[in-house]
C-alpha atoms as an extended CHARMM CRD file, in Angstrom:
* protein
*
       216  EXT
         1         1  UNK       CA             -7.0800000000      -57.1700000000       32.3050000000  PROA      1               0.0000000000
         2         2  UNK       CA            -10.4680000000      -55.8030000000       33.1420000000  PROA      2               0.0000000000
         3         3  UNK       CA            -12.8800000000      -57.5060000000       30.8820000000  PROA      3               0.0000000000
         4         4  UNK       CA            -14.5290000000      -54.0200000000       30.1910000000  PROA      4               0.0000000000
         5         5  UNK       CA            -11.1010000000      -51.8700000000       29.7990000000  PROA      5               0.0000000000
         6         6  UNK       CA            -10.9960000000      -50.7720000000       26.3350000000  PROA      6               0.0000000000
         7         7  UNK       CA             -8.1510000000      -52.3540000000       25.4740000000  PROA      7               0.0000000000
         8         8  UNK       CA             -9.9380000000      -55.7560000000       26.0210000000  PROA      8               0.0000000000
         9         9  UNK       CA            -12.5300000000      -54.9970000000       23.6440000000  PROA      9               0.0000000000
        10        10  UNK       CA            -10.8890000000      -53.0770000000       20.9270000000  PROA      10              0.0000000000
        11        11  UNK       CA             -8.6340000000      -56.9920000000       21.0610000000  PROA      11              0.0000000000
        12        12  UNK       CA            -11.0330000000      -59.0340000000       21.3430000000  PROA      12              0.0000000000
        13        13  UNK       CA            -13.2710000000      -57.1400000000       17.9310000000  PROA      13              0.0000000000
        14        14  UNK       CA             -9.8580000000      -56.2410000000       16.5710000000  PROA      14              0.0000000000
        15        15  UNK       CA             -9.1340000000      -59.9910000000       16.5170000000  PROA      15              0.0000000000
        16        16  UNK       CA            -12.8420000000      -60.7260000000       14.5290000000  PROA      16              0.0000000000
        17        17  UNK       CA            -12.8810000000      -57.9060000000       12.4680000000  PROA      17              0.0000000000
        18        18  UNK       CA            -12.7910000000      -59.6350000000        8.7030000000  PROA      18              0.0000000000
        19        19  UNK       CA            -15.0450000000      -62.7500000000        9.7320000000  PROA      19              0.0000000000
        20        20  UNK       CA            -17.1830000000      -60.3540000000       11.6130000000  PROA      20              0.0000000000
        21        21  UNK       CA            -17.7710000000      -58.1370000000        8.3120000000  PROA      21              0.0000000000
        22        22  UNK       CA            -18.4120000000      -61.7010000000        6.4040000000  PROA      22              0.0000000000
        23        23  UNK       CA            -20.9390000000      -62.5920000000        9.1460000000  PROA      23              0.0000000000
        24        24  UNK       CA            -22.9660000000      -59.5840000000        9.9090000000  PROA      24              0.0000000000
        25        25  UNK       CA            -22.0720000000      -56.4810000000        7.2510000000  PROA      25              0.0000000000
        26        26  UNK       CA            -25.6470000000      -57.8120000000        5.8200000000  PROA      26              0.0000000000
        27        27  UNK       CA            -27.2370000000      -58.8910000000        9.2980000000  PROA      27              0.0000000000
        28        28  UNK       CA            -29.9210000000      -56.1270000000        8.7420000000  PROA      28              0.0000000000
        29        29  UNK       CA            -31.3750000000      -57.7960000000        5.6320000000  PROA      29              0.0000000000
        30        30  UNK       CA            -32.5370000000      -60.1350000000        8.3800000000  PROA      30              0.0000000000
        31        31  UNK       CA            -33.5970000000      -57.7540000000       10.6600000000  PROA      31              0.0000000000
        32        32  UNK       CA            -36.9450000000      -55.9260000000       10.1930000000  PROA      32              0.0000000000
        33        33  UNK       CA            -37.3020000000      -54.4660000000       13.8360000000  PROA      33              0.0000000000
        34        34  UNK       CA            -33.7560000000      -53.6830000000       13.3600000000  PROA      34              0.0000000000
        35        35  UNK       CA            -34.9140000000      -51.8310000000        9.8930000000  PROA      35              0.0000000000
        36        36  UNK       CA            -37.8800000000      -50.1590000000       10.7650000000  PROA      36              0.0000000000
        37        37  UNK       CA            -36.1180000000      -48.5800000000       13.8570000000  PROA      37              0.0000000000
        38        38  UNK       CA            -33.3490000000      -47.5270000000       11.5540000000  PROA      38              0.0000000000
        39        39  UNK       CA            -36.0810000000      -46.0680000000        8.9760000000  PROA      39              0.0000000000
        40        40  UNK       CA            -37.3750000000      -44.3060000000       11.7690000000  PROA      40              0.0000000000
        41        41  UNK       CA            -34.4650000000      -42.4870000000       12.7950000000  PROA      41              0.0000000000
        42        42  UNK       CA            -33.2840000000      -41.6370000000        8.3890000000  PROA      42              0.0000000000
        43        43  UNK       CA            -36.5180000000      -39.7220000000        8.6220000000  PROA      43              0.0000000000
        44        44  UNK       CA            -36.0360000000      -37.5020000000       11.2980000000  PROA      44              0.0000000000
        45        45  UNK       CA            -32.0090000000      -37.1430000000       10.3850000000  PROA      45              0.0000000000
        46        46  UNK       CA            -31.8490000000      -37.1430000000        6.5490000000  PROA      46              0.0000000000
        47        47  UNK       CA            -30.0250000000      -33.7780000000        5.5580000000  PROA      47              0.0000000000
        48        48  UNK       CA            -29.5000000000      -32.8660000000        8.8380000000  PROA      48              0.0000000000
        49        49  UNK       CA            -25.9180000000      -32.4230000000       10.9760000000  PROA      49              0.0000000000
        50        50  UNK       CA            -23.8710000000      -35.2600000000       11.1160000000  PROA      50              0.0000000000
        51        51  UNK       CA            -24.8680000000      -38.4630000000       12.9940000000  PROA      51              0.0000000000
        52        52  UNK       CA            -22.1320000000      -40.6700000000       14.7870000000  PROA      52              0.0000000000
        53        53  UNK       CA            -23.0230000000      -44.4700000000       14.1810000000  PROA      53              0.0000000000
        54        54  UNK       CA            -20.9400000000      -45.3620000000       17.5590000000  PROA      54              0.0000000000
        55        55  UNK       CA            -19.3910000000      -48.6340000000       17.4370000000  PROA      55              0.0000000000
        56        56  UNK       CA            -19.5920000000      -48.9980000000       14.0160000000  PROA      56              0.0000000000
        57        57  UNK       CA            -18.0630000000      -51.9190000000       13.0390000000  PROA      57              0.0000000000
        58        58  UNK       CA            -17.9530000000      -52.2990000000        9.3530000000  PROA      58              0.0000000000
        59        59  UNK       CA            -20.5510000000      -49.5970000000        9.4980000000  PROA      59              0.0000000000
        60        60  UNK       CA            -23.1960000000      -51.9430000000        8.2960000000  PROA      60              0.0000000000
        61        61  UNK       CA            -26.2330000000      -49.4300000000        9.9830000000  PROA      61              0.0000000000
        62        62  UNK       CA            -23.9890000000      -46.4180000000        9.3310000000  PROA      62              0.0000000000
        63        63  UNK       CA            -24.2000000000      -47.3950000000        5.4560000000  PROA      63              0.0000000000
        64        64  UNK       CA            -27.6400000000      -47.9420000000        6.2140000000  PROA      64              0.0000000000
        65        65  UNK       CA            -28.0590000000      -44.4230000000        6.9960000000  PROA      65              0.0000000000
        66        66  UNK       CA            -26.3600000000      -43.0600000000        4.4800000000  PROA      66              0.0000000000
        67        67  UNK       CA            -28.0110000000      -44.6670000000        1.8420000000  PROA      67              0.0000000000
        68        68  UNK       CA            -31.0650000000      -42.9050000000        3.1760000000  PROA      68              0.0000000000
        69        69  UNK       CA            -29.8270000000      -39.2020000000        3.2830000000  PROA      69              0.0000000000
        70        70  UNK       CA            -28.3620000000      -39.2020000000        6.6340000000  PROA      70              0.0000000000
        71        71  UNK       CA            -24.9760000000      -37.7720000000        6.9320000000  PROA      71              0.0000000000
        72        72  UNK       CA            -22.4180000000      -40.4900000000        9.1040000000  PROA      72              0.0000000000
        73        73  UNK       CA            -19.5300000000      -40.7090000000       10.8330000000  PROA      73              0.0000000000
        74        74  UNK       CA            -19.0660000000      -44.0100000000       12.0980000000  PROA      74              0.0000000000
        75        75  UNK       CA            -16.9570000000      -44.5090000000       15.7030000000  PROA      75              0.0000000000
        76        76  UNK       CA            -15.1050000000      -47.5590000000       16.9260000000  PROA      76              0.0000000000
        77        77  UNK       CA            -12.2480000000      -48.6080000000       19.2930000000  PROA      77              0.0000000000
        78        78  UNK       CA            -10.9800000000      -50.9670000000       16.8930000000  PROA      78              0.0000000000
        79        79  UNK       CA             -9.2230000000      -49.7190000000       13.9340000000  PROA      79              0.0000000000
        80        80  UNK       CA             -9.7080000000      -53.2350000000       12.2160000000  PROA      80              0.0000000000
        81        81  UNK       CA            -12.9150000000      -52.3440000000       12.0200000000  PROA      81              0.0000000000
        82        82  UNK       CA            -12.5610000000      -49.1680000000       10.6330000000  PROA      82              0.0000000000
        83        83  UNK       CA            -10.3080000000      -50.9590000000        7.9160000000  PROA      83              0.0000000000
        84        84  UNK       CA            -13.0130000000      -53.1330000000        7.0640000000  PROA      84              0.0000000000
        85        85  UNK       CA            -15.3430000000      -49.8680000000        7.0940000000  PROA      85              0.0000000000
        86        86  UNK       CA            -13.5330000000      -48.4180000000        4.6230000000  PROA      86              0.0000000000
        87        87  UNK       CA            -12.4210000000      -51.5640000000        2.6390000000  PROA      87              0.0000000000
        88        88  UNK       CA            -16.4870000000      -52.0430000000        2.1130000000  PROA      88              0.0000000000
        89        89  UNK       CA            -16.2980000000      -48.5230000000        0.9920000000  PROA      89              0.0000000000
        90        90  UNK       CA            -19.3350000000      -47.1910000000        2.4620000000  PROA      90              0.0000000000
        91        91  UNK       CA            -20.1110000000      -43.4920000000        2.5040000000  PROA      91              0.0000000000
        92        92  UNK       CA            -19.0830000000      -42.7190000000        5.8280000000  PROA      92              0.0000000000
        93        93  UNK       CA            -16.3810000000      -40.2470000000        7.7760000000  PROA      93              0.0000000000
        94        94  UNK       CA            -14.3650000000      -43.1080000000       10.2180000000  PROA      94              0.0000000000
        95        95  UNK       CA            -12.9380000000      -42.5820000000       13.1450000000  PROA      95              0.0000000000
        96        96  UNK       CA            -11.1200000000      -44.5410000000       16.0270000000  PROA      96              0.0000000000
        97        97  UNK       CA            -12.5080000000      -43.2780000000       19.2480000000  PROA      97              0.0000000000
        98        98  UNK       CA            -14.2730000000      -43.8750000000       22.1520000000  PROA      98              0.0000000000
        99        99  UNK       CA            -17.5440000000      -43.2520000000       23.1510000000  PROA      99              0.0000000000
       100       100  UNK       CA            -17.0030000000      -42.0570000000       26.4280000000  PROA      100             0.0000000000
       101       101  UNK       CA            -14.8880000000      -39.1920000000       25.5780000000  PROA      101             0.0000000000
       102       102  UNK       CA            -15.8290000000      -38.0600000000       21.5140000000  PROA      102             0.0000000000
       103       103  UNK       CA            -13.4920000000      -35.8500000000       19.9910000000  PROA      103             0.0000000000
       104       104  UNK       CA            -16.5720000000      -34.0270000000       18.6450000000  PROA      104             0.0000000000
       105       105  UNK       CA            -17.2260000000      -30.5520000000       19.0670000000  PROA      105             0.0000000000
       106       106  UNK       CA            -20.4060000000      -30.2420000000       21.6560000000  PROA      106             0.0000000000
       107       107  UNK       CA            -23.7650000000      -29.6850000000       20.1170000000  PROA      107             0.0000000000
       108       108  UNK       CA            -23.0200000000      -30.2960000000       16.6400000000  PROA      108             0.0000000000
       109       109  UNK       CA            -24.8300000000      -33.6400000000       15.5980000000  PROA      109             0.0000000000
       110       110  UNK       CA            -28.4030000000      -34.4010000000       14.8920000000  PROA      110             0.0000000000
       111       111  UNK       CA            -27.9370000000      -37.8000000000       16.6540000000  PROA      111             0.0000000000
       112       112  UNK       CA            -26.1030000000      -40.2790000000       17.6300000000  PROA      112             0.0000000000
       113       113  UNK       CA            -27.3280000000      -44.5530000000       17.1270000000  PROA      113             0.0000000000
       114       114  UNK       CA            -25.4080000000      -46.7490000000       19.2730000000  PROA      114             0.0000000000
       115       115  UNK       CA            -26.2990000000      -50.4080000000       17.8750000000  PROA      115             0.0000000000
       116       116  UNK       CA            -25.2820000000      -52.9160000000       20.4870000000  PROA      116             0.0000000000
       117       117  UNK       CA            -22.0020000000      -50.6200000000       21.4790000000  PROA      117             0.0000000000
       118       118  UNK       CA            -23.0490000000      -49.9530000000       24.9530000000  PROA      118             0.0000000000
       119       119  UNK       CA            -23.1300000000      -53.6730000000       26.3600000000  PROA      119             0.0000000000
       120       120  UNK       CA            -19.2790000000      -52.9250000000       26.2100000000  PROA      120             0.0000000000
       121       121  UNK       CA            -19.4230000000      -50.6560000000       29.2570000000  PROA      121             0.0000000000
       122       122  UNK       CA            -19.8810000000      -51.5650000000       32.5550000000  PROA      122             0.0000000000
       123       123  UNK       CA            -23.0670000000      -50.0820000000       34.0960000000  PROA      123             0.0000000000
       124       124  UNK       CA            -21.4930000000      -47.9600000000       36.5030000000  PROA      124             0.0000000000
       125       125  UNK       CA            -20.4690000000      -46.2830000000       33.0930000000  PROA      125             0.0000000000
       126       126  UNK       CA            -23.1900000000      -45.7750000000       31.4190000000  PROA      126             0.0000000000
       127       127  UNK       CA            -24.2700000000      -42.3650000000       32.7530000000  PROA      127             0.0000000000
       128       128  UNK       CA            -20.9370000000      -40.9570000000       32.1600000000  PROA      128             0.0000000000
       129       129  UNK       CA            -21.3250000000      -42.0120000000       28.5490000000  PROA      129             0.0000000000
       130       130  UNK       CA            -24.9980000000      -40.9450000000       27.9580000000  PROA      130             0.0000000000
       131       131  UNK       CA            -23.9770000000      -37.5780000000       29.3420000000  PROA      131             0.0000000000
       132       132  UNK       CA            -21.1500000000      -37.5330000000       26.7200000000  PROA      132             0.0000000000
       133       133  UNK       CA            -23.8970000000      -38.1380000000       23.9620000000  PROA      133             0.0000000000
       134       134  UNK       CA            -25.9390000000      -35.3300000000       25.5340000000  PROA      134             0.0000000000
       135       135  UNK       CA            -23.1140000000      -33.1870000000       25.3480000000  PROA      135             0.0000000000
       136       136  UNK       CA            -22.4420000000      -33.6920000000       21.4040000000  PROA      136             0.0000000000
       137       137  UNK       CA            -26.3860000000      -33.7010000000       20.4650000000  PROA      137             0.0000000000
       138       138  UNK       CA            -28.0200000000      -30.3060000000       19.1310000000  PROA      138             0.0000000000
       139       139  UNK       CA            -30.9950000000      -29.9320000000       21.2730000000  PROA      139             0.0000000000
       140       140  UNK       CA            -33.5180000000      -31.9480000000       19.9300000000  PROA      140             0.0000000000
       141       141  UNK       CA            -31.2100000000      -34.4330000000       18.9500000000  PROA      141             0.0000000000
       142       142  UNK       CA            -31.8180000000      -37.6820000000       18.4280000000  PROA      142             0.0000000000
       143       143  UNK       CA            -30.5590000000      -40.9340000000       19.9020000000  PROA      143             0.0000000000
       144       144  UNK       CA            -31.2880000000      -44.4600000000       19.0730000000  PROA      144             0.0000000000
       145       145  UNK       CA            -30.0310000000      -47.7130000000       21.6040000000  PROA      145             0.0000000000
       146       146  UNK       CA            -30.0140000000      -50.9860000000       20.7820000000  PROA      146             0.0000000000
       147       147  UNK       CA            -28.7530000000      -53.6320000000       23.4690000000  PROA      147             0.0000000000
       148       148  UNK       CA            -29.9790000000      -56.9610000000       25.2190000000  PROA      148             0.0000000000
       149       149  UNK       CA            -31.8890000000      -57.7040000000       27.8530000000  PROA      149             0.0000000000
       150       150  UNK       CA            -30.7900000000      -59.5760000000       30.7150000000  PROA      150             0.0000000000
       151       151  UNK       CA            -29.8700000000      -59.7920000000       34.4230000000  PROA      151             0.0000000000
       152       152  UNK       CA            -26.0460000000      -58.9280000000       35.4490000000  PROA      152             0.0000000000
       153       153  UNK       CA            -22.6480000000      -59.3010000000       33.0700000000  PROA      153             0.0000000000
       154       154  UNK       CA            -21.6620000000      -61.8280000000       31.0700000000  PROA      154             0.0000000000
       155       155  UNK       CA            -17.6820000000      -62.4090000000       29.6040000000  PROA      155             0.0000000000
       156       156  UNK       CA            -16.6800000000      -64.1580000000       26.2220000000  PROA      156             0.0000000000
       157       157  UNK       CA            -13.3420000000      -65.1250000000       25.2630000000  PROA      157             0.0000000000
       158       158  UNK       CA            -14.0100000000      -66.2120000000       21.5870000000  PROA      158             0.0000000000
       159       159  UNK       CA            -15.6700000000      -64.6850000000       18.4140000000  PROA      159             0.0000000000
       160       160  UNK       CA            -16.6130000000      -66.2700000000       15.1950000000  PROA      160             0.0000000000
       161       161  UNK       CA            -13.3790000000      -68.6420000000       15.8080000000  PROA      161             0.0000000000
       162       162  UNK       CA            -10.9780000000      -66.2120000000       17.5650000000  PROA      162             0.0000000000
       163       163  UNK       CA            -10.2690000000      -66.5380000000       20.6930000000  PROA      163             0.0000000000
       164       164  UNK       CA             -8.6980000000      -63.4410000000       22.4580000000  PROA      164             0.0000000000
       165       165  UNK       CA             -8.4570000000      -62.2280000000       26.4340000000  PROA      165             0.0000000000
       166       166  UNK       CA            -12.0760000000      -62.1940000000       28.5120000000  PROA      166             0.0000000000
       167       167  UNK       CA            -14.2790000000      -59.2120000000       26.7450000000  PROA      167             0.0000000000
       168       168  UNK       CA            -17.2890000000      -58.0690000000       28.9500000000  PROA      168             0.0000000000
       169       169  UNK       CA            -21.1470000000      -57.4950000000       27.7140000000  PROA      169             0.0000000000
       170       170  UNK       CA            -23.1940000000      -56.0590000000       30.0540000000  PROA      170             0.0000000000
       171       171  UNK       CA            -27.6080000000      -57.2020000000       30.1250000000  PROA      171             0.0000000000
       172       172  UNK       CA            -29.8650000000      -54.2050000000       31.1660000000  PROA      172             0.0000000000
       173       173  UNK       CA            -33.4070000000      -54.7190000000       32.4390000000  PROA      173             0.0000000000
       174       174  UNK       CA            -36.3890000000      -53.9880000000       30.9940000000  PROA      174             0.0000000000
       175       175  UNK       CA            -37.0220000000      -50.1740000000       31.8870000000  PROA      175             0.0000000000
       176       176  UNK       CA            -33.8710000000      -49.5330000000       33.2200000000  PROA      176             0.0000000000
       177       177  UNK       CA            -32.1570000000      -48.0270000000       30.0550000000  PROA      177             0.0000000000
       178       178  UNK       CA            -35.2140000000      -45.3890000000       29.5950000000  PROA      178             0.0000000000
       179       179  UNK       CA            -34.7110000000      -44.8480000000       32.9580000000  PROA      179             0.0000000000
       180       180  UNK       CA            -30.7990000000      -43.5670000000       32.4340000000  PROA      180             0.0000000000
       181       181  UNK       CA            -32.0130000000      -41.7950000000       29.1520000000  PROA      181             0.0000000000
       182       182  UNK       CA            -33.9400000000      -39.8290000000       31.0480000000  PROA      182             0.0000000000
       183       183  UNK       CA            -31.6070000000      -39.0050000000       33.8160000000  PROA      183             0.0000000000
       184       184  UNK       CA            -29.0340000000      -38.0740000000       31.1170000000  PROA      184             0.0000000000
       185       185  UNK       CA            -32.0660000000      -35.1320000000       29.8300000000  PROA      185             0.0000000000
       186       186  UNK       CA            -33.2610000000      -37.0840000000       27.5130000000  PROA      186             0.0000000000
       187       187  UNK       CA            -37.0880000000      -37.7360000000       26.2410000000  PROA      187             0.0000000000
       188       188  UNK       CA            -38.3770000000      -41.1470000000       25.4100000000  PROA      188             0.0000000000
       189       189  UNK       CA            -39.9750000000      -41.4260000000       22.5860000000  PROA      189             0.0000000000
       190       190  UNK       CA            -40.4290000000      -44.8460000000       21.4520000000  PROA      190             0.0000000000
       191       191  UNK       CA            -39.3650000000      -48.4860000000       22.6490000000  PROA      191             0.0000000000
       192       192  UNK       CA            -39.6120000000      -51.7940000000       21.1210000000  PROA      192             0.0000000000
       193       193  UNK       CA            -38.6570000000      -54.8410000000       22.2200000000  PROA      193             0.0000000000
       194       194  UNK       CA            -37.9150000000      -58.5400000000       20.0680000000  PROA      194             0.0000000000
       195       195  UNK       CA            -37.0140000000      -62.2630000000       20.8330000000  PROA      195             0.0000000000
       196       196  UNK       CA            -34.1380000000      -63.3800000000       19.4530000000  PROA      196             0.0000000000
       197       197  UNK       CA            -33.7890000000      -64.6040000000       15.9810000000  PROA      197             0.0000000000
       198       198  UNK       CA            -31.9100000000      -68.3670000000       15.7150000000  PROA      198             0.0000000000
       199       199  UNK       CA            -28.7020000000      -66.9640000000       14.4190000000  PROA      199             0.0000000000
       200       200  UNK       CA            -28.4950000000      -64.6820000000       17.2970000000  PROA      200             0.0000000000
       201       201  UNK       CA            -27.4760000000      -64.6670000000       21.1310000000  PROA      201             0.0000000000
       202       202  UNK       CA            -30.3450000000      -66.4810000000       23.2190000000  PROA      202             0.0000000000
       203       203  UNK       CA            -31.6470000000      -62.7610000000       24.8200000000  PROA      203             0.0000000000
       204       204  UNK       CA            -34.2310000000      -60.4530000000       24.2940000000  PROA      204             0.0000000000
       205       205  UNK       CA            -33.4310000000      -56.9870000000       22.7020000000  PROA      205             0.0000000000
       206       206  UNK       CA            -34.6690000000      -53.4130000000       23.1610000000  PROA      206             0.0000000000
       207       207  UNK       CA            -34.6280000000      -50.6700000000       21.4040000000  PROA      207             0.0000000000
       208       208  UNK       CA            -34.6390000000      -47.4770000000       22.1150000000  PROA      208             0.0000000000
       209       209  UNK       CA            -35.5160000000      -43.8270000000       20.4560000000  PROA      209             0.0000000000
       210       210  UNK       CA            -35.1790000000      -40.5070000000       22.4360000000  PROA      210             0.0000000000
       211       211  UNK       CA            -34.5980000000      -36.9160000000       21.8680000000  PROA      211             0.0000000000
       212       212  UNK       CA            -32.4880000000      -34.5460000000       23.5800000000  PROA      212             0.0000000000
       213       213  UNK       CA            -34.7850000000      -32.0240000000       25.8950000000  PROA      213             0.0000000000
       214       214  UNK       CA            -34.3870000000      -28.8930000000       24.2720000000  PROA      214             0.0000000000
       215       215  UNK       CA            -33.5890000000      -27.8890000000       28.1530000000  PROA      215             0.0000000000
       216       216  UNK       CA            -30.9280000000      -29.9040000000       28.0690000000  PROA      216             0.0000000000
């Protein structure tokens, strides 16, 4: 199977999901980039449309969100992970989906956060996807990336003990997702970039904030 076919992902975090919820449901305690990026994007969403929190998880950032006024609906291949989503019992709509092709009607959220969800795709995908986002945003929207740094692809084969078919992660280098965001007619509002914490995998992260051109 193709390392990047959905099917090989939505295994391979199907496989992980409980341990993965023990692990990192509370990663963001640990993470104040992570945070401050997050309490950037509650203040521009609180009250607003719905936000889809894509690749969810156990909707650890979604929850995050929500707990600030933001309305969520969290999106993820596995439906493990939506089990452990809901299990946790955080205050967010769940569904089993993928980001490529939402079952969302088209400009009707506020934004959409993607926290390390799109190292799942191969790169010749991610326009296709980012154009999907566009199409779901309100003008103005707002969209929020987080993802590693890196040169080329990398596969893994086991997670927090499981071991499951090759999954694929792909690295992006520096500049080269603002430069997709913006192809996709998007604005770039804000990046930040960290070294990796010891707990973490050994590569740089970026993160990224944009808005949907109102021309879009």
């Amino acid at each position: 199977m193709d390392p990047f076919d959905p099917a090989a992902v939505r295994a391979a975090y199907g496989a992980a999901a409980r341990d993965y919820a023990v692990e990192f449901a509370a990663d963001l305690d640990r993470l104040p980039v992570d945070r401050a990026v997050l309490d950037a994007a509650a203040e521009r969403l609180a009250g607003r449309a719905p936000v889809l929190d894509l690749g969810c998880g156990p909707a650890q950032v979604g929850g995050y969100l929500a707990a600030r006024g933001v309305s969520v609906t969290g999106i993820d291949l596995a439906p493990e992970m939506l089990g452990v989503a809901q299990q946790r019992g955080v205050p967010v709509r769940l569904a089993c989906a993928d980001l490529r092709a939402l079952p969302v009607r088209s400009r009707s959220c506020s934004g959409a956060v993607a926290f390390y969800s799109i190292q799942h795709l191969p790169r010749s995908d991610l326009g296709g996807a980012l154009g999907e986002l566009a199409r779901v945003l309100e003008p103005g929207g707002t969209l929020v990336l987080a993802a590693h740094l890196g040169v080329g692809e990398i596969t893994v084969s086991e997670l927090l003990g499981h071991s499951f078919e090759p999954m694929g992660g792909t690295f992006y280098a520096e500049g080269e997702l603002e430069r997709a965001v913006t192809a996709a007619s998007f604005v770039v509002d804000d990046v930040r970039l960290r070294d990796p914490l010891p707990h973490e995998h050994p590569s740089r992260r970026v993160y990224l904030t944009a808005r949907l051109d109102v021309r879009g």
